[in-house]
FIKE-979503 format. One record per residue (C-alpha): residue number from 0; residue in one letter; x, y, z. Coordinates in Angstrom, 3 decimals, m for minus. Example, Ala and Ser with C-alpha at 12.3 -4.5 7.8 and 13.67 -1.06 7.14 Angstrom:
# FIKE-979503
+------+------+----------+----------+----------+
! resi ! resn !        X !        Y !        Z !
+------+------+----------+----------+----------+
!    0 !    a !   12.300 !   m4.500 !    7.800 !
!    1 !    s !   13.670 !   m1.060 !    7.140 !
+------+------+----------+----------+----------+
# end
This chain:
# FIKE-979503
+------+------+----------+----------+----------+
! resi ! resn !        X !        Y !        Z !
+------+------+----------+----------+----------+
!    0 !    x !    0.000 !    0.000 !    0.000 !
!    1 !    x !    3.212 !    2.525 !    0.648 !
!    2 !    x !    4.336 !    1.571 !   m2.590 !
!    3 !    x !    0.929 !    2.033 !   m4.535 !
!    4 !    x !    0.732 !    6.035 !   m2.542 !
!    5 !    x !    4.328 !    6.608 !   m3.607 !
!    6 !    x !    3.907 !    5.660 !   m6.999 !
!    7 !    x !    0.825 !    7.524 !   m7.366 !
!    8 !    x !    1.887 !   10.665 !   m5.691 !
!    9 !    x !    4.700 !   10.465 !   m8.477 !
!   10 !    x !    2.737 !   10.317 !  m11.638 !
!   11 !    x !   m0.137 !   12.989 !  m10.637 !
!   12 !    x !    1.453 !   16.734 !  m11.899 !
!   13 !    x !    1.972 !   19.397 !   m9.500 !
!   14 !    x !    0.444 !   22.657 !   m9.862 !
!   15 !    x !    1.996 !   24.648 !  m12.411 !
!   16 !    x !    3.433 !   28.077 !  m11.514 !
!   17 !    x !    5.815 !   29.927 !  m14.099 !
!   18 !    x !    7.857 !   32.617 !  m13.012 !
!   19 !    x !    9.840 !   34.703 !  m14.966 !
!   20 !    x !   12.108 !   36.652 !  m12.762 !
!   21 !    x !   13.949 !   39.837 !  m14.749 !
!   22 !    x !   17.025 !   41.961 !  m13.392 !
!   23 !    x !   14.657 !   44.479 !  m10.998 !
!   24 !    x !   13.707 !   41.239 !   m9.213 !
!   25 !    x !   10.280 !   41.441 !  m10.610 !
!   26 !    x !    8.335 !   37.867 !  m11.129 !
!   27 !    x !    5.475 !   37.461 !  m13.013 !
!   28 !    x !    3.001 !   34.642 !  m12.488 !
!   29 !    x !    0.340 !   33.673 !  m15.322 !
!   30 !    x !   m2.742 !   34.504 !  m13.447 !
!   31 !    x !   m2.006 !   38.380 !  m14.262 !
!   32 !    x !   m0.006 !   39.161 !  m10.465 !
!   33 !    x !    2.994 !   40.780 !   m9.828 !
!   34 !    x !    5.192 !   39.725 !   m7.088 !
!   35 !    x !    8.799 !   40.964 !   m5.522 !
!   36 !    x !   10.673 !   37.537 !   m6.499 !
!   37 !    x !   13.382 !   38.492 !   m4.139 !
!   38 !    x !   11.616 !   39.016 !   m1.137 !
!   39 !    x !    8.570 !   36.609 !   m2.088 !
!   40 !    x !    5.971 !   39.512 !   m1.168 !
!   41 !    x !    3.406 !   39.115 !   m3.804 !
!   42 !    x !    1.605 !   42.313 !   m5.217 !
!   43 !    x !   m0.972 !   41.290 !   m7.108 !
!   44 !    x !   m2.381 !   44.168 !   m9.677 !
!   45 !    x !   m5.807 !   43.811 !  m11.013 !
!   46 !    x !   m7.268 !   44.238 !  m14.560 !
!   47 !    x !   m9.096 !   47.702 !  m13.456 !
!   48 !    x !   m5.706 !   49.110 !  m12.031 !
!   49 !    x !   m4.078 !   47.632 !  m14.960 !
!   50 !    x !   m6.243 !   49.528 !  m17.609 !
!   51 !    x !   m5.927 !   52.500 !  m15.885 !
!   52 !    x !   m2.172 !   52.793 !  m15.966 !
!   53 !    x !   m1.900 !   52.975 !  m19.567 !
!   54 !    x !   m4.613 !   55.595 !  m19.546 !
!   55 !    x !   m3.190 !   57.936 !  m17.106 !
!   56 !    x !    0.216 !   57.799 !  m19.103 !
!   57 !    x !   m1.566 !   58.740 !  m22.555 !
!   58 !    x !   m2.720 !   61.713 !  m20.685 !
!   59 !    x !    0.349 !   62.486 !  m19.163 !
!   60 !    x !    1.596 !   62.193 !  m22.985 !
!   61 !    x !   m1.090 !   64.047 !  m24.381 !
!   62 !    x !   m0.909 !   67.116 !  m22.039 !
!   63 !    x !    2.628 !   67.299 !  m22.110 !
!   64 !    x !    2.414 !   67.685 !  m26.137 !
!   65 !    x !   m0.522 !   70.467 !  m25.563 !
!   66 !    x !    2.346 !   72.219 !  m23.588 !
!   67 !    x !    4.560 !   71.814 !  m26.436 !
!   68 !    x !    2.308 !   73.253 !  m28.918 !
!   69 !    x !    1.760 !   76.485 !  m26.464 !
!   70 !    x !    5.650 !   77.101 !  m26.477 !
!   71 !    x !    5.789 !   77.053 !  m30.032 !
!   72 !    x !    3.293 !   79.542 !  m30.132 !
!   73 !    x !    5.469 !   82.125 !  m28.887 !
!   74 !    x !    7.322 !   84.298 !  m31.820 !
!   75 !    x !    9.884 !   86.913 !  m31.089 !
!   76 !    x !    9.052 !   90.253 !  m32.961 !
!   77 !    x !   11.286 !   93.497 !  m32.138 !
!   78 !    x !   12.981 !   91.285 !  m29.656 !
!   79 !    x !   10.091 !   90.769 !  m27.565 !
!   80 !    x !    8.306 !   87.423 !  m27.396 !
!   81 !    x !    4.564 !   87.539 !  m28.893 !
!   82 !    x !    1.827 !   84.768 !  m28.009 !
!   83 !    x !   m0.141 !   83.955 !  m31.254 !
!   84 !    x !   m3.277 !   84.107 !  m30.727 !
!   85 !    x !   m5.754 !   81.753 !  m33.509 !
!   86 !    x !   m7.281 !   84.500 !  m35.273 !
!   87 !    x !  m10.348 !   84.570 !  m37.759 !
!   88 !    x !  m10.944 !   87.512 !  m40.399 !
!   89 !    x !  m14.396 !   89.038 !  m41.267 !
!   90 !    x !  m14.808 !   91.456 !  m44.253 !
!   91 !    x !  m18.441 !   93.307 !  m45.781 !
!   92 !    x !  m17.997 !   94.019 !  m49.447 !
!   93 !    x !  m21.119 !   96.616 !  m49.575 !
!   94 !    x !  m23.071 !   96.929 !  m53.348 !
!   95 !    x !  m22.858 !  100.395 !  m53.607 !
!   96 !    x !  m18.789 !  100.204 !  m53.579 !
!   97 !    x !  m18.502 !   96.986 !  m55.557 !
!   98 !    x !  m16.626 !   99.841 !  m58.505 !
!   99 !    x !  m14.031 !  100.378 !  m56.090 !
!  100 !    x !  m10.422 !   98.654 !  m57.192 !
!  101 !    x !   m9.620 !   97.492 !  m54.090 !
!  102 !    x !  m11.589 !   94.113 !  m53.966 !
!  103 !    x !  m13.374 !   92.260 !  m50.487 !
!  104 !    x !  m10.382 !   89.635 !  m50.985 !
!  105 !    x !   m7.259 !   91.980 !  m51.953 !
!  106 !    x !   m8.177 !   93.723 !  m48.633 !
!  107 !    x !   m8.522 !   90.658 !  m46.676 !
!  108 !    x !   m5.340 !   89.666 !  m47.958 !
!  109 !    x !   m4.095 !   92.693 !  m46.446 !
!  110 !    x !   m5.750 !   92.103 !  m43.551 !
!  111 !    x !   m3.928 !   88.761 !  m42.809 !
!  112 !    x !   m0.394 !   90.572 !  m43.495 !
!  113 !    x !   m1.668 !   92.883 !  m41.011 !
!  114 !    x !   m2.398 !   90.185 !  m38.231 !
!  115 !    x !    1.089 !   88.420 !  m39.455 !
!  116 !    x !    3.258 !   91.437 !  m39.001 !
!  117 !    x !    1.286 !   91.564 !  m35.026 !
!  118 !    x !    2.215 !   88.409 !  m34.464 !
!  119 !    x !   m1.545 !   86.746 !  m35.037 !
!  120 !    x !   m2.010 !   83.087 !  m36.254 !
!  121 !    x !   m4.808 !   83.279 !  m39.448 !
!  122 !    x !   m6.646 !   80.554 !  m39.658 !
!  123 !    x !   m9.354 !   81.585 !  m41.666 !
!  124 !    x !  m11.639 !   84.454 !  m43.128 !
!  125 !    x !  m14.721 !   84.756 !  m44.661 !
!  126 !    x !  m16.757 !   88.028 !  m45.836 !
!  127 !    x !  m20.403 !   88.987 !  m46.652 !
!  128 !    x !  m22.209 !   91.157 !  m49.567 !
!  129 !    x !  m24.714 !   93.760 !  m48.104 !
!  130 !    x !  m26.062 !   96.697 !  m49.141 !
!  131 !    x !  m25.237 !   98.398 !  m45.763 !
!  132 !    x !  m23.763 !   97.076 !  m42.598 !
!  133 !    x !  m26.317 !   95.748 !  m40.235 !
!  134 !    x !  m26.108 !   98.795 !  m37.517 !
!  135 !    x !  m26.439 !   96.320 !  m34.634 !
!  136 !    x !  m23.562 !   93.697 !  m35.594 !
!  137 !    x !  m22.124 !   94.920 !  m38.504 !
!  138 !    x !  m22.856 !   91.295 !  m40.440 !
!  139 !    x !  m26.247 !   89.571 !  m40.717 !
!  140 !    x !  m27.512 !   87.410 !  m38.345 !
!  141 !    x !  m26.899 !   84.217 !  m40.384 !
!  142 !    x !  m22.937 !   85.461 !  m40.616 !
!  143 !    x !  m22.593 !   85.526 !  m37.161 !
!  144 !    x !  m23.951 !   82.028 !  m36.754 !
!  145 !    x !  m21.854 !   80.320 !  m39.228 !
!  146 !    x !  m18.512 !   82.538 !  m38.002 !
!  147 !    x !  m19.817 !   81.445 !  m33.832 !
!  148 !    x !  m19.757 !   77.667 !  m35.519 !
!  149 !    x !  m15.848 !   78.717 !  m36.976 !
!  150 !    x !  m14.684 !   80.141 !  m33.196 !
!  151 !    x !  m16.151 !   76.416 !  m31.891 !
!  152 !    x !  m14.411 !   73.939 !  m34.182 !
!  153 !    x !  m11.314 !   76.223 !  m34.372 !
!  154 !    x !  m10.980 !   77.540 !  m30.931 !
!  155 !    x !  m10.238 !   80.704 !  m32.163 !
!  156 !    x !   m9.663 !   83.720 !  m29.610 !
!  157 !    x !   m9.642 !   86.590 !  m32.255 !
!  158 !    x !  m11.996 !   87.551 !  m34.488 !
!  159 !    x !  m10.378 !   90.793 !  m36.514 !
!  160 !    x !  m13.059 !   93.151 !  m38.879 !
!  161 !    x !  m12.103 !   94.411 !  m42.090 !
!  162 !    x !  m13.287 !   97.675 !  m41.222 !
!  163 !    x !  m14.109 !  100.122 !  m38.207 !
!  164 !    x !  m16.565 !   99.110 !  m36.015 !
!  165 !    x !  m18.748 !  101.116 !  m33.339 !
!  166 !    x !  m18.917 !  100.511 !  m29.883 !
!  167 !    x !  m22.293 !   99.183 !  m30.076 !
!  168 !    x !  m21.421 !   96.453 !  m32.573 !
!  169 !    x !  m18.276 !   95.755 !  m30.532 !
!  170 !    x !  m20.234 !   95.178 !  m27.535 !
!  171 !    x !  m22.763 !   93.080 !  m29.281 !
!  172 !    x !  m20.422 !   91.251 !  m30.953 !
!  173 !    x !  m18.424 !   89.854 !  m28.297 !
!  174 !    x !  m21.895 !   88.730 !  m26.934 !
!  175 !    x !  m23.030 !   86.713 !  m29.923 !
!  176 !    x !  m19.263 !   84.973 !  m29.836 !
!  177 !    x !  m18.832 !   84.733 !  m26.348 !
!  178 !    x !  m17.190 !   86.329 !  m23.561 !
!  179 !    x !  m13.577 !   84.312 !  m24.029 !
!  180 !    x !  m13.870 !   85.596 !  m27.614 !
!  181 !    x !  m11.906 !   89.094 !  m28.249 !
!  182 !    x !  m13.421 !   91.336 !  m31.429 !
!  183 !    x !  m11.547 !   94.140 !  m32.543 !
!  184 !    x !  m11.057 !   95.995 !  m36.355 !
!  185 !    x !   m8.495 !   96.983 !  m38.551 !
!  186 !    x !   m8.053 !  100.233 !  m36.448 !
!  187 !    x !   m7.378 !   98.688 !  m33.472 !
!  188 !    x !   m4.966 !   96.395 !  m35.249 !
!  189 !    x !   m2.995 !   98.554 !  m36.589 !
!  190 !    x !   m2.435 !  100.399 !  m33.275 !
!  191 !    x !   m1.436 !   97.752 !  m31.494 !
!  192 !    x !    1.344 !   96.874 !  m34.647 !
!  193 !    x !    2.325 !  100.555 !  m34.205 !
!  194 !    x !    2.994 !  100.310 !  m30.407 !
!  195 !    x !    4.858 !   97.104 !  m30.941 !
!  196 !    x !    7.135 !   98.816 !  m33.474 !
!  197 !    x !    7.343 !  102.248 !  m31.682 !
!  198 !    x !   10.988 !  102.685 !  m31.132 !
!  199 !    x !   11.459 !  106.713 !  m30.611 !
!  200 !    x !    9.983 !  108.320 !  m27.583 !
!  201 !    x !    8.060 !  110.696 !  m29.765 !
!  202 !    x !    6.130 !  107.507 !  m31.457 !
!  203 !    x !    5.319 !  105.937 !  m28.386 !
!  204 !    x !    3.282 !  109.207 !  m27.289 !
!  205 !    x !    1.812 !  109.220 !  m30.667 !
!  206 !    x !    0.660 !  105.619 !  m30.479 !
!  207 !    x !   m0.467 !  105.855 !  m27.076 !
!  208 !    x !   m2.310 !  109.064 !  m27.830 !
!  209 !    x !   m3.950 !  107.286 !  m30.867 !
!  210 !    x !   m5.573 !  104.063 !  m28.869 !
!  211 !    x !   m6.749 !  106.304 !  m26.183 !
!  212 !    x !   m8.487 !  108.646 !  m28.578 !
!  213 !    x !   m9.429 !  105.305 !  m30.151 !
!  214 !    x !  m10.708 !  103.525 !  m26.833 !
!  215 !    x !  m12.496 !  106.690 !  m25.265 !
!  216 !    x !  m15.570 !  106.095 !  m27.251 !
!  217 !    x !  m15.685 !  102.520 !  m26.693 !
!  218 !    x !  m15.229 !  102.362 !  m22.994 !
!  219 !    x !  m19.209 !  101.608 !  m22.567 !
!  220 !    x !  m18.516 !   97.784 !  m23.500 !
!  221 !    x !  m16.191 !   97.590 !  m20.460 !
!  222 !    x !  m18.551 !   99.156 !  m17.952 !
!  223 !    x !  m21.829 !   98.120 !  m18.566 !
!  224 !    x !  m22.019 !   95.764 !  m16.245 !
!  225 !    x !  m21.770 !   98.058 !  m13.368 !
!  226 !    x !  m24.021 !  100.603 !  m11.242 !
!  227 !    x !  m23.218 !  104.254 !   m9.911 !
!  228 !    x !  m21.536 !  105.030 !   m7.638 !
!  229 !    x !  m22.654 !  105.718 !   m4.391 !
!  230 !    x !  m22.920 !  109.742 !   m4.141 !
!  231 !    x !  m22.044 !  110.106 !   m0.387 !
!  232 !    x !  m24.185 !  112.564 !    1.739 !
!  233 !    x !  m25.503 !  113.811 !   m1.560 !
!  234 !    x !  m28.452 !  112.557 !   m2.643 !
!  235 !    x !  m28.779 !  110.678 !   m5.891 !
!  236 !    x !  m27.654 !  108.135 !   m8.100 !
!  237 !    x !  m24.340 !  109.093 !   m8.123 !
!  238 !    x !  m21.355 !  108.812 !  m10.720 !
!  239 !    x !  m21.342 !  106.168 !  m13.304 !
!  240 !    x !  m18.598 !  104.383 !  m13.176 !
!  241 !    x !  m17.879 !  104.899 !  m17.134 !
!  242 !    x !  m17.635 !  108.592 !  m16.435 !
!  243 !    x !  m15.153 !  107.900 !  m14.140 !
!  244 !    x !  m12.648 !  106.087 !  m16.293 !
!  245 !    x !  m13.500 !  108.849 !  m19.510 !
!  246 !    x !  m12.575 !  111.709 !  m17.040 !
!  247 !    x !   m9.532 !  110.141 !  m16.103 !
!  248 !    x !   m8.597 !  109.064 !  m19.798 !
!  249 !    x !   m9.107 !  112.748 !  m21.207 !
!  250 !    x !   m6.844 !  113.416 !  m18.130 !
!  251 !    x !   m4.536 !  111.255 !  m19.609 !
!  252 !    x !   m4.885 !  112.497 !  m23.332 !
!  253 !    x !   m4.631 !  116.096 !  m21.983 !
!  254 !    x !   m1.020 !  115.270 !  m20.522 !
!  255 !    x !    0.110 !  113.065 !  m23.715 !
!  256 !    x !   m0.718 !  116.051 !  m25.865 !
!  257 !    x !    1.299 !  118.527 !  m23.684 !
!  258 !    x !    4.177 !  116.243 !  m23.887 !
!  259 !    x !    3.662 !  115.833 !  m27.425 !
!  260 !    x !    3.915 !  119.340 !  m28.158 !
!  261 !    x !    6.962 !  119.884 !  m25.877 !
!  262 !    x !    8.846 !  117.188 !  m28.007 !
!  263 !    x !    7.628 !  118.588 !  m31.264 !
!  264 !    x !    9.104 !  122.109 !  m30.730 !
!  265 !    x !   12.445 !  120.268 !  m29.910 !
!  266 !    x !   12.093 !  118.565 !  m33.497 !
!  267 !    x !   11.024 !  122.030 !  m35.164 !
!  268 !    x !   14.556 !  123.246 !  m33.922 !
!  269 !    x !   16.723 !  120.760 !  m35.445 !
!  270 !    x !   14.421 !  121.126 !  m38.700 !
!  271 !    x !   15.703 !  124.846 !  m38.825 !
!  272 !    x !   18.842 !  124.179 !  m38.062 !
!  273 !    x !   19.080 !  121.375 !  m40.917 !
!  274 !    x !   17.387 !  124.384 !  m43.109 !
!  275 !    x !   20.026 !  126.223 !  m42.401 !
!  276 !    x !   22.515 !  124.309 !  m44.155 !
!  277 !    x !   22.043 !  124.525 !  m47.918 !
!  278 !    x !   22.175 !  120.470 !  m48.206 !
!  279 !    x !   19.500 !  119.509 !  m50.393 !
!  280 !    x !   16.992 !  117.053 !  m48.530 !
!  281 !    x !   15.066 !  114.189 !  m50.208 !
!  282 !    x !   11.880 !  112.442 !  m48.863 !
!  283 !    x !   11.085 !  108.733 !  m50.142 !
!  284 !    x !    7.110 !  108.769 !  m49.699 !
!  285 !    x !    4.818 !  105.868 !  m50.615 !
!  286 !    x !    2.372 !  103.232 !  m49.446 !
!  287 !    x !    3.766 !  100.720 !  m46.677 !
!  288 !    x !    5.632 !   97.706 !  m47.603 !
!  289 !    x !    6.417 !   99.584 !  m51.208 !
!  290 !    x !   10.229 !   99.638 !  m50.766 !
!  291 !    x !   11.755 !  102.638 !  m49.102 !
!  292 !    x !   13.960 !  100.979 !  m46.555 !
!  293 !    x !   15.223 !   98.736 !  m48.948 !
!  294 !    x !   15.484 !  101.966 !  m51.348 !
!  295 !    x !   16.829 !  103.822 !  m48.529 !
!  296 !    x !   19.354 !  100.873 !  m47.625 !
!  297 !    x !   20.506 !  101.051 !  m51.366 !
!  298 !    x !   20.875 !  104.752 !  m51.907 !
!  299 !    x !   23.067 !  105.244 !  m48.630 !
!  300 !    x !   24.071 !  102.190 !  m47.261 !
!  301 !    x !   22.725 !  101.957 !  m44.399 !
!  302 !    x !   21.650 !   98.726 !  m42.266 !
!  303 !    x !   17.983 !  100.094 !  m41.258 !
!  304 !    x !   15.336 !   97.198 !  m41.001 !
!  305 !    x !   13.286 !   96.229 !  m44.543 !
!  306 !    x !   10.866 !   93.393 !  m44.160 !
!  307 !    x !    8.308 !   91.887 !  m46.616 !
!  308 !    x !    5.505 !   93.117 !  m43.956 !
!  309 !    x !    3.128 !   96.074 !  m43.318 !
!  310 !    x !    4.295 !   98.928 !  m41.452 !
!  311 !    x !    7.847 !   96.944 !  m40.283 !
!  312 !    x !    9.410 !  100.383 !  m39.554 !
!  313 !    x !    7.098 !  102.839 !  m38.298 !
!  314 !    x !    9.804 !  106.030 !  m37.630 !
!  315 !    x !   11.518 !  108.105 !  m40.191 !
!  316 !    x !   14.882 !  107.712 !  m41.012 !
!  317 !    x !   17.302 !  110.164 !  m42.447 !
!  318 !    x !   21.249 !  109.188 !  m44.024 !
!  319 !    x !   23.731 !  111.350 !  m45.439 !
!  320 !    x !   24.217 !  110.411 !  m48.939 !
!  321 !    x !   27.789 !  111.471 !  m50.948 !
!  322 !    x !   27.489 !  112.627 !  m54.538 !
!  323 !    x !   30.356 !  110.612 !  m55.906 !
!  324 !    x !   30.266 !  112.112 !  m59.201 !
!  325 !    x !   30.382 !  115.779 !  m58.066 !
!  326 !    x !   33.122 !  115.018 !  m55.760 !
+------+------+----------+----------+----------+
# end
């Protein structure tokens, strides 16, 4: 009977158990565990944890590449660093000026050199025919639904107008789009591309002068969402807060145009002193982007900035040039 158990016990299989055990001293058993092989501690991980673990890192992945794509967003113009902001374009091409030269998509073009030279990222347009600019939005209600549908699928935070808009449509704009949604025209973009390219102390005040003159009708977007102020002891409704901030920016404009004129009669001196030296002076005048720095570079040798963009130098520039044949 001994002999019967012991030969019996040696033909029935044990339970099989394969462990692979790699240089970490991980094993792995077949039933899906994990276990320390060197210390024999088991750590068994489940199929829920399991799944999640590849999840979490394609997150980790995916957010680290969204952080990629925001630094490369960044571009350096006049040696300061620029976000790009996704931009969209809007344009009216009204009947009654459909004889003009300049067509609805030469001056979109334009446009989108425009929002390039600011630093904007284009990534679309579109433009309407009406006989007359809707005086509430500018664009017809069917426009603004199919340009809200553009902002969605393209996430775009700029939406740029072809032409000057009031503060009405401003304000009723940027509620049809959405409050994360900034709306602005060609005015206001070219202000901002002159304050970025400012580089004498006399153009800054100019620029700043210009966007508060600019903004000073528009400040009613900004405030309507505020009451009066209280009045004190006296009785009644008080101040508006949008009075406030106009009296203090024609405050502001009143000093900028002081300064302005203080620099200007500096500038009037050294023009009559150059006057007073029979040298003959020559202007290059034309359209921007036509040519005159690079003319200017050519004619006198001098190193002053010439890009293929709209207004890439904004102040004036004057060179000695030597008549080579007269001399």
């Amino acid at each position: 009977r001994a002999l019967d158990e012991r030969l019996l016990e040696a033909l029935t299989p044990a339970p099989a158990e394969t462990e692979v055990e790699d240089e970490s001293g991980v094993g792995e058993i077949e039933d899906g565990g994990e276990r320390e092989g060197r210390d024999g501690v088991a750590n068994i991980v489940g199929p829920s944890e399991a799944h999640e673990q590849p999840k979490s890192r394609r997150r980790q992945q995916q957010e680290e590449e969204d952080a990629a794509a925001e630094r490369t967003r960044f571009k350096l113009i006049n040696g300061k660093e620029i976000f790009q902001e996704k931009t969209y374009l809007v344009g009216v091409e009204c009947k009654k000026a459909a004889s003009d030269n300049f067509s609805i998509e030469e001056s979109l073009k334009e446009l989108e050199q425009l929002a390039d030279t600011a630093g904007l990222m284009v990534l679309g347009s579109t433009y309407q025919k009406l006989s007359s600019p809707n005086p509430r939005t500018y664009i017809g209600s069917g426009k603004v639904a199919e340009i809200r549908s553009a902002v969605q699928a393209l996430d775009i935070e700029t939406i740029i107008f072809d032409d000057e808009l009031s503060a009405g449509q401003l304000r009723n704009l940027e509620k049809s789009f959405g409050g994360g949604v900034r709306v602005c025209d060609r005015t206001a973009l070219i202000l901002d591309i002159f304050n970025q390219r400012a580089a004498t102390h006399e153009a800054a005040l100019q620029v700043t002068l210009a966007q508060m003159e600019y903004q000073l009708p528009r400040l009613t977007k900004l405030w309507t969402h505020l009451e009066r102020q209280s009045g004190g002891q006296v009785k009644g409704m008080g101040e508006k807060q949008i009075e406030v901030d106009k009296r203090i920016l024609r405050t502001q404009i009143s000093t900028l145009r002081k300064e302005l004129e203080s620099v200007r009669k500096h500038r009037k001196l050294y023009r009559n002193r150059r006057r007073s030296v029979p040298i003959p002076v020559v202007s290059l005048v034309g359209y921007t982007n036509a040519g005159k720095s690079t003319l200017l570079n050519r004619l006198t040798g001098a190193d002053v900035l010439a890009e293929d963009k709209l207004f890439a130098t904004l102040d004036p520039t004057t060179r000695r040039v030597l008549d080579e044949e007269r001399h």
